[in-house]
Backbone as numpy.savetxt, mean C-alpha at the origin, in Angstrom:
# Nx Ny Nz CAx CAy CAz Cx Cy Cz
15.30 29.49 -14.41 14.00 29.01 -13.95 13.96 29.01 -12.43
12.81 29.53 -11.82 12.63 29.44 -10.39 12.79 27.92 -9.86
13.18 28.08 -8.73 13.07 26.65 -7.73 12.09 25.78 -7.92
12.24 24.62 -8.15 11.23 23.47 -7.71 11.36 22.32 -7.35
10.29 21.48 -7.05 10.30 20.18 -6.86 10.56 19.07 -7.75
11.07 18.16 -7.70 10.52 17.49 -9.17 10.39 15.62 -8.78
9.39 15.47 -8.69 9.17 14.03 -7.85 9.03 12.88 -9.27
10.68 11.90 -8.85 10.75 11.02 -9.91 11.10 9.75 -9.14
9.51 8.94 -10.46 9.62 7.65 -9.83 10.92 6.73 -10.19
11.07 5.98 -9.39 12.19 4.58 -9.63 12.03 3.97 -9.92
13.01 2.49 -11.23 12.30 1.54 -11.17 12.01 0.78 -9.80
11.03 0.00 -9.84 10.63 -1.03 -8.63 11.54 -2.41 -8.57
12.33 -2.19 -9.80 13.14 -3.67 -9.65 14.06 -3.89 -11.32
13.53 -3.56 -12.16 14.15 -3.70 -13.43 14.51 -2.30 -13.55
15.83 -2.07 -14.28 16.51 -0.59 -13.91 16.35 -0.02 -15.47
16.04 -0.90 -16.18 15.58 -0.87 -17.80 14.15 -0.07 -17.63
13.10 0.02 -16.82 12.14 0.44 -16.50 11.79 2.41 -16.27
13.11 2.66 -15.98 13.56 4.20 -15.73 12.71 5.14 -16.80
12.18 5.93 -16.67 11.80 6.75 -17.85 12.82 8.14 -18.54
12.58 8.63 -19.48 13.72 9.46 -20.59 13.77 10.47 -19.58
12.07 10.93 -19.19 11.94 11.94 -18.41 12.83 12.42 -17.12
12.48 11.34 -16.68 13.29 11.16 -15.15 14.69 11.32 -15.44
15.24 10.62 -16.09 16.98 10.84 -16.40 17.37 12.19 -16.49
16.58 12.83 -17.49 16.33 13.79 -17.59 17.08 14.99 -16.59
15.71 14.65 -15.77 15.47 15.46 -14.41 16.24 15.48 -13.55
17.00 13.86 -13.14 17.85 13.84 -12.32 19.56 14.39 -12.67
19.48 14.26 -14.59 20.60 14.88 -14.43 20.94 16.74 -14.81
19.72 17.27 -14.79 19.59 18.87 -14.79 19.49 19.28 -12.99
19.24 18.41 -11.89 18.46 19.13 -10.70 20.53 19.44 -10.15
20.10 20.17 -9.58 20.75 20.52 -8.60 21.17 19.88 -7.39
20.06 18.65 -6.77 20.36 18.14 -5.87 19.54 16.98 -5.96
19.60 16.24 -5.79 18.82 14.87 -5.86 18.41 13.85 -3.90
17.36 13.96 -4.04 17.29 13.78 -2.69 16.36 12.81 -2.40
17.21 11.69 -1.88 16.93 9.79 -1.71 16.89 9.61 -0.62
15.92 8.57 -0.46 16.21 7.67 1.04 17.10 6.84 1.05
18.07 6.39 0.07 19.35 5.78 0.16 20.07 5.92 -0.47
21.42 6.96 -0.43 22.31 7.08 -1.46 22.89 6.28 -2.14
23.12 5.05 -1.46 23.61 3.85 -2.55 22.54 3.01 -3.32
21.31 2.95 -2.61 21.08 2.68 -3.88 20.83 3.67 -5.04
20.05 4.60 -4.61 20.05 5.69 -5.65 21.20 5.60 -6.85
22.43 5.15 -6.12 23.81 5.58 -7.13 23.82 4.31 -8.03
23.47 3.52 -7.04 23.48 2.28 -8.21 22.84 2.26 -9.69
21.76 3.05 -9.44 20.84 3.50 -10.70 21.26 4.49 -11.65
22.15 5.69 -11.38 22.75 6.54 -11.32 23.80 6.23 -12.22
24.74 5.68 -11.61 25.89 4.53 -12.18 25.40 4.25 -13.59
24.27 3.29 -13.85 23.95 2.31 -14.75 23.57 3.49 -16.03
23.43 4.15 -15.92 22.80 5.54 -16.63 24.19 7.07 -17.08
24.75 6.69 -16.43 25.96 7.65 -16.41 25.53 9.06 -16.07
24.79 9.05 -14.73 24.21 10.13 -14.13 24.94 10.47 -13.49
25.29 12.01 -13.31 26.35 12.57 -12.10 25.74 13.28 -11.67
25.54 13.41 -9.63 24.25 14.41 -9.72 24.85 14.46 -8.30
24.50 15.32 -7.29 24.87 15.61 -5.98 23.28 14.95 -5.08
24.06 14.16 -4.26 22.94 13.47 -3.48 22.62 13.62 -2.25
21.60 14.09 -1.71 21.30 14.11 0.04 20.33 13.09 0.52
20.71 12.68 1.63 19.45 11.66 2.29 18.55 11.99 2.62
17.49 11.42 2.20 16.17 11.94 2.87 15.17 10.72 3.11
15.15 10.44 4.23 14.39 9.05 4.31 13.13 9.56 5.73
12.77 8.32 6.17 11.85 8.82 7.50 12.53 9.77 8.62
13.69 9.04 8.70 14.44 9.82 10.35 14.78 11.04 10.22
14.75 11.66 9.25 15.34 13.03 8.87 14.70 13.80 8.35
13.30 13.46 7.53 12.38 14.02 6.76 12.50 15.49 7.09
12.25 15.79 8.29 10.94 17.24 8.61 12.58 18.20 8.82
13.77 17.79 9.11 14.62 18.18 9.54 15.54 18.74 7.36
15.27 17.84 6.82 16.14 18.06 5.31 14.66 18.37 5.03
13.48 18.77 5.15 12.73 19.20 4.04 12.83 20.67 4.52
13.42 21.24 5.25 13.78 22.50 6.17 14.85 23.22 4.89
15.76 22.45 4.75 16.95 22.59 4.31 16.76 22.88 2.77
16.40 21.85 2.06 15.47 21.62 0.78 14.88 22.51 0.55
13.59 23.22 0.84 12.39 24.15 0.65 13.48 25.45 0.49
14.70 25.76 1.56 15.45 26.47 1.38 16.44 26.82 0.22
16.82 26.31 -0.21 17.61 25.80 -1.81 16.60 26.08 -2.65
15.62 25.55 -2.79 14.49 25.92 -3.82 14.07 27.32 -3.72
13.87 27.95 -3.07 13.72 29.15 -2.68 14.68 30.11 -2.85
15.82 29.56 -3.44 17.15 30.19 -3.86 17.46 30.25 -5.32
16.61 28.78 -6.13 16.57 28.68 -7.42 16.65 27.42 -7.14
17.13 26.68 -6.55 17.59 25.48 -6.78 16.66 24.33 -7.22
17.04 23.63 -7.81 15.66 22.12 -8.88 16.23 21.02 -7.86
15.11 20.51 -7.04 15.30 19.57 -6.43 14.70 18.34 -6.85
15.24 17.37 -6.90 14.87 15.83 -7.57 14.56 15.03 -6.38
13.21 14.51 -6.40 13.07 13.78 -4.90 13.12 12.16 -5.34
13.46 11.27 -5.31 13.26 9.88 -5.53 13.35 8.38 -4.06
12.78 8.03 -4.19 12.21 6.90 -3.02 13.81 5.53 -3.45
14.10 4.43 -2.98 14.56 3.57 -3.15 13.86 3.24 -4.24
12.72 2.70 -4.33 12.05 2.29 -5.64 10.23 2.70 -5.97
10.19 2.51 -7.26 8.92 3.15 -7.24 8.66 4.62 -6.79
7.44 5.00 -6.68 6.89 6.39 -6.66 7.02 6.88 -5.34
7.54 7.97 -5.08 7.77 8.75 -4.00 6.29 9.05 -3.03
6.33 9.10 -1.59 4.61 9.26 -1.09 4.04 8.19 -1.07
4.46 7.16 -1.88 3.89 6.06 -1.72 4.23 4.93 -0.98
3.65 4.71 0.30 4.25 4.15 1.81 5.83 4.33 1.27
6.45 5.66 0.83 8.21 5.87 1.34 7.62 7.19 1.84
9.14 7.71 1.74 9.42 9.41 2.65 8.39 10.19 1.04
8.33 11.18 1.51 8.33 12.67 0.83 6.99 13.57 0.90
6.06 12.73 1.55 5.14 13.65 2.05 5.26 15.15 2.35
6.26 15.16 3.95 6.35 16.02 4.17 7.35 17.70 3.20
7.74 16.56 2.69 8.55 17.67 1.45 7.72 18.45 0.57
6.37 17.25 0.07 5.77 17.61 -0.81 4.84 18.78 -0.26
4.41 18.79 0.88 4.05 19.52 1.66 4.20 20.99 2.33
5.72 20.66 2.52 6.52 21.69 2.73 6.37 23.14 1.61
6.67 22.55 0.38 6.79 23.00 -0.84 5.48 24.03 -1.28
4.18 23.22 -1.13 3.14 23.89 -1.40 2.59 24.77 -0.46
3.11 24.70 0.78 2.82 26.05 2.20 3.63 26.67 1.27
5.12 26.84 0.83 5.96 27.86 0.38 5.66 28.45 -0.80
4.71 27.75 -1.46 4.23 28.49 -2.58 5.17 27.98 -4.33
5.96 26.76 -3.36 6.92 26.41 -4.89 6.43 25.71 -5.59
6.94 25.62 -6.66 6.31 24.04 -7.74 6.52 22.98 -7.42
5.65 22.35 -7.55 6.04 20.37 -7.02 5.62 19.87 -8.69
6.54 19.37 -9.23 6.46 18.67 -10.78 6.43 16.90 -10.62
5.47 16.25 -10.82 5.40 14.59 -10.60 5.47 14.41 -12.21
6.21 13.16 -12.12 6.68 12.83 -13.47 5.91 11.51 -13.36
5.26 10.72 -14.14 4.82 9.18 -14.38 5.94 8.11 -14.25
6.05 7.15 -13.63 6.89 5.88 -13.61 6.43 4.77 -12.64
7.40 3.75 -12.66 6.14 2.72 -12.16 5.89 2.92 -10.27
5.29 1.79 -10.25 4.57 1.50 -8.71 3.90 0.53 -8.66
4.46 -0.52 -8.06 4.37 -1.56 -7.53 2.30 -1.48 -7.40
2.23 -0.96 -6.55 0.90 -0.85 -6.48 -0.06 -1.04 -7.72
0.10 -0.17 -8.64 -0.54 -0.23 -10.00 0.25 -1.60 -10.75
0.98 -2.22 -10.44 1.34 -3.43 -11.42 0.97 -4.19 -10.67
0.71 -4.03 -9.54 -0.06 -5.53 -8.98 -1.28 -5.61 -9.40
-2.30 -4.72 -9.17 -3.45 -4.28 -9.59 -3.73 -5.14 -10.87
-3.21 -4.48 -11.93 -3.51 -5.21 -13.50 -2.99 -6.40 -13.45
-1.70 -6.88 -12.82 -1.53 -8.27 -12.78 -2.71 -8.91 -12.02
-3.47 -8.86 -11.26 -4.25 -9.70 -10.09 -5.38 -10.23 -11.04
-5.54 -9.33 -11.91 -6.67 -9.86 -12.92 -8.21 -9.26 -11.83
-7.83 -8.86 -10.62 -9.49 -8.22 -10.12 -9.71 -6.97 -10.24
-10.75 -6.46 -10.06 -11.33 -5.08 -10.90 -10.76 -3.74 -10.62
-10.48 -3.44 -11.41 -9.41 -2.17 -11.05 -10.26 -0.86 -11.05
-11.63 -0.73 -11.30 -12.83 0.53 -11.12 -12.91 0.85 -9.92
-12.53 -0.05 -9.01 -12.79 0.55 -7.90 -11.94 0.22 -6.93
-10.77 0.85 -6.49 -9.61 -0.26 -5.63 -9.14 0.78 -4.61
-8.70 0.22 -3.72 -8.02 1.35 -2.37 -6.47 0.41 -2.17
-5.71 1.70 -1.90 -3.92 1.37 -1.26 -4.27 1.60 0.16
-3.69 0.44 1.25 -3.80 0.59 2.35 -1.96 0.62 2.27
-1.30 0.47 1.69 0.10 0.91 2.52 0.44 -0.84 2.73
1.32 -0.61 3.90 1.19 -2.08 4.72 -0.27 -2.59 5.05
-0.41 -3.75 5.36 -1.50 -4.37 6.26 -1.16 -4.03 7.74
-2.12 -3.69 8.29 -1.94 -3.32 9.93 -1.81 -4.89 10.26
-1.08 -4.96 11.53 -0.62 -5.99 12.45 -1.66 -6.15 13.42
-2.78 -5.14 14.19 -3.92 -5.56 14.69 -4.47 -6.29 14.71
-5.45 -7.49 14.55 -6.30 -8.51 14.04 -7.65 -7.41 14.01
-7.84 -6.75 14.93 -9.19 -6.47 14.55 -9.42 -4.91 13.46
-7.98 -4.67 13.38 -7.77 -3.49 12.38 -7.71 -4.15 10.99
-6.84 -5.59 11.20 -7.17 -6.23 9.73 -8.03 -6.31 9.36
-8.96 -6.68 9.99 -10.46 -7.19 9.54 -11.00 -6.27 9.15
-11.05 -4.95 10.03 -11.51 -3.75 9.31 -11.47 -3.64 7.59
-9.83 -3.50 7.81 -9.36 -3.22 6.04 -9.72 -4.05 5.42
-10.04 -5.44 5.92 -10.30 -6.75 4.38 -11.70 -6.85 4.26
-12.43 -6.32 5.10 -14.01 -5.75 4.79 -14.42 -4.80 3.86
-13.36 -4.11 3.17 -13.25 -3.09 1.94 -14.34 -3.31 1.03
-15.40 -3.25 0.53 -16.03 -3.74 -0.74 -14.90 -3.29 -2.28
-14.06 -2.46 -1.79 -13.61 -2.33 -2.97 -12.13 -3.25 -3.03
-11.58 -3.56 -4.16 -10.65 -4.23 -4.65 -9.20 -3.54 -3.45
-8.61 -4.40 -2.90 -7.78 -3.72 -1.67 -6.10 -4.52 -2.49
-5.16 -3.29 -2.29 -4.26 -3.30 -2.63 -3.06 -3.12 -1.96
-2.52 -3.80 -1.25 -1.37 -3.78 0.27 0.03 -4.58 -0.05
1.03 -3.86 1.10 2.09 -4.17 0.31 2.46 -5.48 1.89
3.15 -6.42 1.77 3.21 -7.20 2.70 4.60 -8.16 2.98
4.66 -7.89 4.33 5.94 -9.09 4.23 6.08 -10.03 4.17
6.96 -10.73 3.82 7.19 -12.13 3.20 6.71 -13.02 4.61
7.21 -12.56 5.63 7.04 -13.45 6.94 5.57 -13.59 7.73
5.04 -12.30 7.04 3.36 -12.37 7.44 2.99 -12.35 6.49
2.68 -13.14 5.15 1.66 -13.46 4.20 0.88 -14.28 4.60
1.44 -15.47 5.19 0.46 -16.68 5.64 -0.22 -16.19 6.79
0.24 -15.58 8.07 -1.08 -14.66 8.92 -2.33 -13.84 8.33
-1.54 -13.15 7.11 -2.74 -11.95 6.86 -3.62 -13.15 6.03
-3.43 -14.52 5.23 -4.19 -14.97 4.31 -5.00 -15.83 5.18
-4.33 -16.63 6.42 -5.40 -17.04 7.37 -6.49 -16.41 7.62
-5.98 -15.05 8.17 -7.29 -13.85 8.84 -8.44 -14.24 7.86
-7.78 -13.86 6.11 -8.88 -13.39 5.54 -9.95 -14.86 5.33
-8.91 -16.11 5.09 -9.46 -16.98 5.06 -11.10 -17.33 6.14
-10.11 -16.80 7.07 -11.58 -17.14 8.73 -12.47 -16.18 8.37
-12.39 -15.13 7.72 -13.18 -14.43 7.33 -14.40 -14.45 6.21
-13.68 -15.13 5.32 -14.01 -15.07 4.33 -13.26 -15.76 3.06
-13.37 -17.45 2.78 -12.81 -18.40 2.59 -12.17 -18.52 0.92
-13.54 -18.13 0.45 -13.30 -17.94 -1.04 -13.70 -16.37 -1.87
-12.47 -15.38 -0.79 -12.48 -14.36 -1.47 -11.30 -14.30 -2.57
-11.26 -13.72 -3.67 -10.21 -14.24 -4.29 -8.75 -13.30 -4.16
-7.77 -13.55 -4.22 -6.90 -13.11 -3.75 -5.60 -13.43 -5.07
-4.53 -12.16 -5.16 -3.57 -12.41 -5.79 -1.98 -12.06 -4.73
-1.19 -12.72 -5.16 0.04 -12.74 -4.61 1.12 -12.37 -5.35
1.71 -10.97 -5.53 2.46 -10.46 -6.76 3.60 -10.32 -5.89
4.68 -11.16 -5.87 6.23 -11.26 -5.66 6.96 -10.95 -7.00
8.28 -10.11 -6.52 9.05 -9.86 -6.92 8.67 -9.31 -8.60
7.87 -8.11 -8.35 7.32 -7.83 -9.56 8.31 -6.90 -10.73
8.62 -7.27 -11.69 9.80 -6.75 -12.74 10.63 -7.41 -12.48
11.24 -8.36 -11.72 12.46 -8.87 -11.48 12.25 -10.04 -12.10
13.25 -10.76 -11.49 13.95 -11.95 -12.84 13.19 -13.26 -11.93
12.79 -13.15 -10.98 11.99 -14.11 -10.34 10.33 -13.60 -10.04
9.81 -12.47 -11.10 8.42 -12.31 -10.65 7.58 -13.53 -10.77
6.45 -13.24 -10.27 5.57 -14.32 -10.22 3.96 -13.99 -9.32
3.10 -14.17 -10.11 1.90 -14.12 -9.77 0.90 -15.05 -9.63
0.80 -15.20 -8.03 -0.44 -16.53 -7.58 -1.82 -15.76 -7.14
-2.53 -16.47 -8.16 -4.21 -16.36 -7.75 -5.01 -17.61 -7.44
-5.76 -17.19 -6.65 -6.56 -18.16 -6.04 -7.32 -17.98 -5.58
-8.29 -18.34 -4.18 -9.26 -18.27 -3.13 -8.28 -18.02 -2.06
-8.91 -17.08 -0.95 -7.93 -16.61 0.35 -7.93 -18.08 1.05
-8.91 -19.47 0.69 -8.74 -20.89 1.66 -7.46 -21.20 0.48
-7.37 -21.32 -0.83 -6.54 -21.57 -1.41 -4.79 -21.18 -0.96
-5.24 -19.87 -1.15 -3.34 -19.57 -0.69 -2.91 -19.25 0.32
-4.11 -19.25 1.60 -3.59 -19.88 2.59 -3.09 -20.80 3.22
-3.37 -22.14 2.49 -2.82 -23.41 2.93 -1.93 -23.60 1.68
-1.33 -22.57 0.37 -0.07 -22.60 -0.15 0.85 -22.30 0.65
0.69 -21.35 1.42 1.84 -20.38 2.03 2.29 -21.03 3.51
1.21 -21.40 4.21 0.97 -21.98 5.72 2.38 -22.32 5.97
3.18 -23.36 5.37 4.43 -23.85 5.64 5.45 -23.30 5.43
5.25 -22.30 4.13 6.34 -21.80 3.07 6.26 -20.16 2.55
6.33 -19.24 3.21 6.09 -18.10 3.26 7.05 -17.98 1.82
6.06 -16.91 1.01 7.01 -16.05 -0.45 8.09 -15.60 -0.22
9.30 -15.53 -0.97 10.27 -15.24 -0.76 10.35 -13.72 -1.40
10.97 -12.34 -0.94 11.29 -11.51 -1.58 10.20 -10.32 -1.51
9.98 -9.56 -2.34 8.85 -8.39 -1.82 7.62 -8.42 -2.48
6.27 -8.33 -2.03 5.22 -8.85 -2.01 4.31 -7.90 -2.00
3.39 -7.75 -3.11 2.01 -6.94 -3.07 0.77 -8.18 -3.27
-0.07 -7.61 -2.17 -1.44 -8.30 -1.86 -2.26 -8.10 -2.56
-2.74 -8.50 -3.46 -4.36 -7.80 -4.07 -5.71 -8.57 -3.64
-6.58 -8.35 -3.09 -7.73 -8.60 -2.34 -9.09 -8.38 -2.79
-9.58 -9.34 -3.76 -10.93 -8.65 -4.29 -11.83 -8.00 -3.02
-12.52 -7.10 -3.75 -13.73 -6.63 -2.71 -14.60 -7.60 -1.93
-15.03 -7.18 -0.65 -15.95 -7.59 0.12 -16.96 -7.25 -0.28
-18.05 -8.83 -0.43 -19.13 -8.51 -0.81 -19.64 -6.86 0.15
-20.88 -6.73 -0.42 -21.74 -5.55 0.17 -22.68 -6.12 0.81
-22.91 -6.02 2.01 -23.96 -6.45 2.70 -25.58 -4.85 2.57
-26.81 -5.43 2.46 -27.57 -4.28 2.36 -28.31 -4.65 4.01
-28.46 -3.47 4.41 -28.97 -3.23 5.62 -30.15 -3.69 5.51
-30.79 -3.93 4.56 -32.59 -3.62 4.88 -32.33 -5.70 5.36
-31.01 -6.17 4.96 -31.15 -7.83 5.20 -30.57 -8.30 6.42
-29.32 -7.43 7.14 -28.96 -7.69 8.04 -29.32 -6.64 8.92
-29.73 -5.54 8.73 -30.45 -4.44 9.90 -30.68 -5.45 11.70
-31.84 -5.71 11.08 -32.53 -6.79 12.43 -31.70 -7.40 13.18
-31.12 -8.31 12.42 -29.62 -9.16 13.19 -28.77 -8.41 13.73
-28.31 -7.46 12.94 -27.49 -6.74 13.83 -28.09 -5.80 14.94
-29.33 -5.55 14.82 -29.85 -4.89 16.11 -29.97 -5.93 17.26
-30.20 -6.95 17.20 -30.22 -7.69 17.81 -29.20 -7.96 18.58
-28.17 -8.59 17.90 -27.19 -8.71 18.27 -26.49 -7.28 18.91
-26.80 -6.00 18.87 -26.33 -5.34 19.73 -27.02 -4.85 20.79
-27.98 -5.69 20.61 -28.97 -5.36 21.91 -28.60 -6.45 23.17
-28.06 -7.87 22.68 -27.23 -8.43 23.47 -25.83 -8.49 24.21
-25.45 -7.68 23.47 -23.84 -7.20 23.91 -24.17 -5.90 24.87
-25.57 -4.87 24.18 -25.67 -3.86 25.80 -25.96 -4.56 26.83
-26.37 -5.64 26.38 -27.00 -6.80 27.81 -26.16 -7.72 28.98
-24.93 -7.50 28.19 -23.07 -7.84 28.60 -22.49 -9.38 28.18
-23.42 -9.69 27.01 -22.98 -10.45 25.84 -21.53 -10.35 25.47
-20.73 -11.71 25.44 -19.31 -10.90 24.68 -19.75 -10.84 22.98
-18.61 -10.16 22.11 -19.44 -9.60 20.88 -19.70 -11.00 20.05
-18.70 -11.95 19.70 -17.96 -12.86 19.28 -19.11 -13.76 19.54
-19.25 -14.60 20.77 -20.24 -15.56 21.14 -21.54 -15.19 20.81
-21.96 -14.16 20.68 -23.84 -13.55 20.64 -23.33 -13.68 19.21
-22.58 -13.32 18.43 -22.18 -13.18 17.04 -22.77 -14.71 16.26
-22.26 -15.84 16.65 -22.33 -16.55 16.36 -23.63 -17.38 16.90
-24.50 -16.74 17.50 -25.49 -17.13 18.01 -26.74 -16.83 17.02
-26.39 -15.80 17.02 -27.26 -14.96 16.03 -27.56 -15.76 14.74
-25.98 -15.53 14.31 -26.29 -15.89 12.82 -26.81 -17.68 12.60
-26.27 -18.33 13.76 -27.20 -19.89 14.00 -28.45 -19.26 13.58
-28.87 -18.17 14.31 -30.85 -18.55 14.48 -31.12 -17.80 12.87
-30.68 -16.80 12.12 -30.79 -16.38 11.14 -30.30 -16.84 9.80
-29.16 -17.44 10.26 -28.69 -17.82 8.77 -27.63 -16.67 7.79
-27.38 -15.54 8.87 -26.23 -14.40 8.34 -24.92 -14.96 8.56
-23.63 -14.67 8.10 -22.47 -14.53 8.02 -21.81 -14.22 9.53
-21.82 -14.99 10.76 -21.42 -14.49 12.07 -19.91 -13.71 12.23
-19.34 -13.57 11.03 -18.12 -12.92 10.75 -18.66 -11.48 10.34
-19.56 -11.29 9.35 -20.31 -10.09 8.72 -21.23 -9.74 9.82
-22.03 -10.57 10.80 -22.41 -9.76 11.53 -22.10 -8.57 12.40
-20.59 -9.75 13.27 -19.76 -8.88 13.95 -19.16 -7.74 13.55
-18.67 -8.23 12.16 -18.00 -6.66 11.62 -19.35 -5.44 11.16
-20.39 -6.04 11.10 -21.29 -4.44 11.27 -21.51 -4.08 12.22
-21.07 -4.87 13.67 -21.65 -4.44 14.97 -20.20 -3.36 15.54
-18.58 -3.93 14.77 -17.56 -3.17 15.34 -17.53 -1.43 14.09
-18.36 -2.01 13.45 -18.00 -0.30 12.51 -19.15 0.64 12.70
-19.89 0.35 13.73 -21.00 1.10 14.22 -20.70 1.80 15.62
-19.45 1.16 16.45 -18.95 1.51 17.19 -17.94 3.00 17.33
């Protein structure tokens, strides 16, 4: 069989989770190529997989997907796998996957889990319409951007900034509802739902321990034909050398709008 790709997910935490497929795959490829050989082996190990392993993580990507695309192009079945969960998904393998389809080779994705999609159905909020931001940006005014989503927002977060990002949303927007999926498949999972005022003043003192997906119901939808005016207004005071923030809250005094929703239609018009 000609060269290919073959992108297999990991478990995210329970090693019982592995699929037939994937075993499979990893123990026919030729080369198996991780962002961490030990752990990779650890999984490996538990399975009685013997397989030849190369690193492939961020620092090396564009440099081993060089190397890689080359081997495949020779015959060789390359097995790509992340530390955990689905490959491309905030880990390495973009550029591999990439690589592969300029060269004209097969890229084969196999189904297994992702953190992302088990937070999702755990959060209990609507899964018709949802976006992966990756991490939460560290910006404040890039956060705000992303938690203005109308659709169901799905982010992966660190234990040490949960209580920052749940403040933000809180000042934002008090009783949006929010889930907190730690340590999901593992022997300490656990899922908190609430209001963003709710599990912000859970966390305030006592940040989650261990690894953490955010789920963020949607931001309401604001319709223009209700805030149009206000926000013209209000940017007719800021050309006037208004700061945005103070006229923001001025506004919505004399109207009765959301001086948080104002501002954020006045920064995404920008």
């Amino acid at each position: 069989m000609s060269g290919r790709l073959i992108v297999c997910p990991t478990p995210i935490g329970n090693l019982e989770d592995v699929t037939l497929r994937v075993l499979a795959a990893l123990r026919e490829a030729d080369v198996v190529a991780c962002e961490d050989t030990r752990r990779t082996r650890v999984l490996l190990d538990r399975y009685g997989v013997k397989a030849h392993l190369v690193s492939y993580h961020e620092h090396n990507e564009r440099e081993r997907a060089g190397e890689l695309v080359a081997r495949m192009r020779e015959g060789a079945v390359v097995a790509l796998v992340s530390d955990a969960g689905t490959p491309l998904v905030s880990d390495p393998g973009f550029v591999l996957v990439q690589a592969c389809v300029a060269a004209g080779l097969a890229v084969e994705v196999l189904p297994g889990p992702s953190a992302a999609i088990s937070a999702l159905v755990a959060s209990a909020l609507p899964a018709d319409r949802w976006r992966f931001v990756g991490f939460l940006p560290r910006k404040r005014s890039a956060l705000e951007q992303v938690l203005s989503s109308p659709e169901t927002l799905v982010a992966f977060e660190s234990p040490r900034r949960v209580a920052s990002s749940l403040a933000a949303l809180a000042e934002l927007d008090p009783d949006r509802p929010v889930a907190i999926c730690r340590e999901l498949t593992k022997a300490h999972e656990e899922v908190v739902r609430g209001s963003a005022r709710e599990l912000a003043a859970r966390y305030a003192s006592e940040p989650p321990r261990g690894e953490v997906a955010l789920v963020v119901g949607g931001a309401p939808e604001s319709h223009g034909s209700d805030t149009g005016p206000a926000v013209e207004a209000l940017r007719r005071l800021v050309q006037a050398g208004a700061k945005p923030r103070p006229a923001a809250a001025v506004v919505a005094e004399l109207t009765g709008l959301s001086a948080n929703a104002l501002y954020r239609a006045l920064t995404r018009e920008r």
